[in-house]
N, C-alpha and C positions, 0 to 999 in steps of 0.2 A: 172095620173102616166104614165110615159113614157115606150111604152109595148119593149118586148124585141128585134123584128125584129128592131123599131124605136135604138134602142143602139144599136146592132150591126154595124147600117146602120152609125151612128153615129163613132163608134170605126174605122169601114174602113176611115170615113172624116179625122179622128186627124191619125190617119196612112199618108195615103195620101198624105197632106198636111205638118207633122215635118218628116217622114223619106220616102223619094221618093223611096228610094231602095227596103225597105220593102214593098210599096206601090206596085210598081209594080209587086213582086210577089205575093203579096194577091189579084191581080186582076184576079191570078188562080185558088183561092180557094175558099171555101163555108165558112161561116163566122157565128156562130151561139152560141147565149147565152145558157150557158145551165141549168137549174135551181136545185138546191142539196137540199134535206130538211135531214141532216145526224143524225139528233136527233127525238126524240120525238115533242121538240115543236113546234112553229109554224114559227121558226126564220130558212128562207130559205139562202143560199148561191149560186154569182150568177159565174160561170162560161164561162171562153169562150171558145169556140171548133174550131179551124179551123179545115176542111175538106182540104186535100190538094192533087192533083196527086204526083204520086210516080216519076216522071220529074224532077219536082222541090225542093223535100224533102232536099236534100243537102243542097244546096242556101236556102230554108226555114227555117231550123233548124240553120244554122250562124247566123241570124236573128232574134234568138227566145228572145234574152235580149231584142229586141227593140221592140218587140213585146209585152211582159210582164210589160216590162215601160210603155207601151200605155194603157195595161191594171188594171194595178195596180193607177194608177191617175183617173182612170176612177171610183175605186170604186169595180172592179171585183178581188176574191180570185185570180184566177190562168189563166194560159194560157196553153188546153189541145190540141194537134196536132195529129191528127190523118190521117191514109193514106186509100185515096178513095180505093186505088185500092183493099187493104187488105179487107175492108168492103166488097167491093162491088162483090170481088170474093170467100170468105169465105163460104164454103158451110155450115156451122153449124151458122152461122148469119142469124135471123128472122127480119130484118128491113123491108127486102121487105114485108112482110107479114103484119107487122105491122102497115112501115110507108110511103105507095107505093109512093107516091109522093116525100118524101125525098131519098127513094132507088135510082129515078129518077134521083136527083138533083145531088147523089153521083156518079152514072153512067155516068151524064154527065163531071163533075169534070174529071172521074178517065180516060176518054175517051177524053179530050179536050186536053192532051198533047200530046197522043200518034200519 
């Protein structure tokens, strides 16, 4: 089975490659499956999240149909977009705490425009 960083890495390819424009701004963003289990049973839903700097949010959210097209052929419910910088400066947010290494990644994201 194909783990989730592997599709991700995958979804940036098929980006990339059919829409350049989006391509290019998702070479700002953090790119990340995210996995849903909203019921009891054991039937998961798979999500995609970009992380994105607050720079580029404009130009990225015009974008977001092509972006959901890419997603939705791929097999993924939805397409969720969220802003580094919000996370990352959010003082009632426990990621750092939680998930030090991805706080990191968001940090970097929400600092590589500025």
């Amino acid at each position: 089975m194909i783990s989730r960083e592997q599709l991700a890495q995958e979804y940036i390819n098929i980006v990339n490659n059919y829409y350049p424009i989006a391509g290019r701004l998702l070479r700002h963003c953090f790119v990340k499956i995210l996995k849903l289990n909203a019921n009891r049973t054991n039937k998961y839903s798979y999500y995609l999240g970009i992380y994105y700097p607050e720079a580029i949010g404009d130009r990225l959210l015009e974008q977001q149909d092509v972006f959901r097209d890419a997603a939705e052929n791929m097999g993924l419910v939805e397409v969720v977009f969220f802003n580094a910088n919000h996370l990352v400066r959010d003082p009632y947010s426990k990621i750092k705490q939680q998930d030090f290494r991805f706080w990191l990644e968001l940090s970097w994201i929400a600092n590589e425009a500025d």
